[in-house]
N, C-alpha and C positions, 0 to 999 in steps of 0.2 A: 102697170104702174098706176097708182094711186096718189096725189096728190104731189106729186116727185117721187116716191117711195114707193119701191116695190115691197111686196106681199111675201113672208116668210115662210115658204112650202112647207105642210103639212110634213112630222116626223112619223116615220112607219114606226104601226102600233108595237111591235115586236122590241125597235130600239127606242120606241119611249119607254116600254116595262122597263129594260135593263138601264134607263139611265135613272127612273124612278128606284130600282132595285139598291143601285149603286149610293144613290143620293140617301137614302134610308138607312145604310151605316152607319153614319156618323161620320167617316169615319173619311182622311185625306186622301188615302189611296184606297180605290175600292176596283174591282173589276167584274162584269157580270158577261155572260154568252149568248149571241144568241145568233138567229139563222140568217143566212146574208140575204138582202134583196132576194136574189132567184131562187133562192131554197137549195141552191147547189149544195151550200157547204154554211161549216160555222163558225165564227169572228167574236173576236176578244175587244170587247169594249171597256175601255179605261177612265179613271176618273182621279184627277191628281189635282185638290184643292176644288176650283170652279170647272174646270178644263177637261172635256170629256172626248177623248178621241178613240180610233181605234185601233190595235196592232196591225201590220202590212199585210203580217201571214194570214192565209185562211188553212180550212182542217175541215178532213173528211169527215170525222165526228166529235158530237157534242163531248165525247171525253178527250178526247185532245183538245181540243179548244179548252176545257175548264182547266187539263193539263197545266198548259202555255201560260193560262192565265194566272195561276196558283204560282208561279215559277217566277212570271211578271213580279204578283206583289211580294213573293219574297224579297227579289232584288230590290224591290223598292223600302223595304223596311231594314233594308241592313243601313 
């Protein structure tokens, strides 16, 4: 803690690219993939207006992940 304020932990490089990726659309719904923490597996991160989170599910590979995600922002554009 700093000054009363704690220190906002560094983002893994991996989910800064996709939120950079996301944010460089333009566009309100964006989703990009990428490798979880442990490298097990790979996770759909979302991006609707400011708000960037990530789906529950994880995926044995990067094309199911991009799968899930493509499917995400259909839903989200109907």
């Amino acid at each position: 803690m700093r000054d009363g304020y704690y220190q906002i932990p560094p983002i893994r490089p991996e989910l800064q690219a996709a939120c950079d990726e996301m944010k460089a659309t333009g566009q309100f719904f964006a989703f990009a993939v990428c490798q979880t923490w442990d490298a097990k597996s790979w996770e759909v991160n979302t991006k609707q207006g400011n708000i960037y989170c990530a789906l529950g599910e994880r995926f044995a590979t990067q094309e199911e992940a991009h799968a899930a995600g493509a499917a995400w922002l259909e839903q989200q554009e109907k």
